[in-house]
Every structure is written in structure tokens, then in C-alpha cells.
N, C-alpha and C positions, 0 to 999 in steps of 0.2 A: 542494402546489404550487398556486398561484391561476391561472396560465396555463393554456389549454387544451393539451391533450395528446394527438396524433391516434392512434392504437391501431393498430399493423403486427402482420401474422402472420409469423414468420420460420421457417422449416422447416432443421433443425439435426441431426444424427443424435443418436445416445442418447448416447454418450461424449463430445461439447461439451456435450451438454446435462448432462451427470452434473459437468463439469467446470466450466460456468460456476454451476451449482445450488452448489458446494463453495464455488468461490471467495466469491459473494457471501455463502453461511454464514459462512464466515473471515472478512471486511472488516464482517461484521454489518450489511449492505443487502440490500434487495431484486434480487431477477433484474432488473426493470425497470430499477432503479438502474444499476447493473452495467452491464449492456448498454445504456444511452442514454450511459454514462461512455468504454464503448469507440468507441461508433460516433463520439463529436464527435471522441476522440482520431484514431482514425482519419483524420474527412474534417477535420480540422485546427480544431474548432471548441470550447467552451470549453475551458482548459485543465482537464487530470485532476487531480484530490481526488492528493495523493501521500499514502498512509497513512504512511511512514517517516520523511517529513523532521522531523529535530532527535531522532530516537528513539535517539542514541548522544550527544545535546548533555551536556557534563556540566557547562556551565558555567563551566567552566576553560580559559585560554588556552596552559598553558606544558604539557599533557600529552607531546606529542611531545619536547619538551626533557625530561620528567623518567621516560620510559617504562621506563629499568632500573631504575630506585625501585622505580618502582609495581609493577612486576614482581616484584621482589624479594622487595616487603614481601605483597604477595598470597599468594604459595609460602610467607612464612614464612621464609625466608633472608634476614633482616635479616644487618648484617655489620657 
């Protein structure tokens, strides 16, 4: 990141700390990351990364019309 970046100490017990350490593992960023992600959500300032959005998009419009199909034919109970 080219912008200056002021460096805060923030004092957290071991269990946020053990839990935000996991999360940013999971999302594959940095602790900094993470936590400069929470804090703008918080005080209302950029909007948050959403890792999920479009992560079920299948590119089909008519799925909720054809779900006992797709159901069907998934199971293997074609008919």
C-alpha cells in the first residue's frame, strides 16, 4: 500500500487474539488486513471485502422454477 499507515497497539486477550489469527488464516490476509477491515466496518468507513458474494451464482436464471428437477436428477430419481 503506497499511503502512509500510522501503527496502533491494541491490547486483546489470547482468545480474540487466537480467533482473529484463525480468521484472517481462513480469508488468507494478514492480521493487519483483518483488523483495519473490521474497524472501518465498524466506524462506518470503506465498505468490507465480502468474500461470499456470487459464491452460489450458477449463472442460471430459471433454478428456483426447475428445483424438483434438479433435485431429482442429483438423487438419481429421474422419473
Amino acid at each position: 500500500m503506497l499511503a502512509y499507515m500510522a501503527r496502533t497497539t491494541v491490547k486483546i486477550s489470547d482468545q480474540l487474539d487466537a480467533r482473529l489469527r484463525h480468521e484472517a488464516a481462513r480469508r488468507g490476509i494478514t492480521v493487519s488486513e483483518l483488523t483495519r477491515e473490521a474497524i472501518e466496518a465498524h466506524l462506518g468507513g470503506t465498505p468490507r471485502r465480502l468474500m461470499s458474494v456470487g459464491a452460489g451464482r450458477s449463472g442460471r436464471s430459471d433454478i428456483s422454477e426447475r428445483i424438483e428437477e434438479i433435485l431429482r436428477d442429483e438423487m438419481g430419481m429421474n422419473s
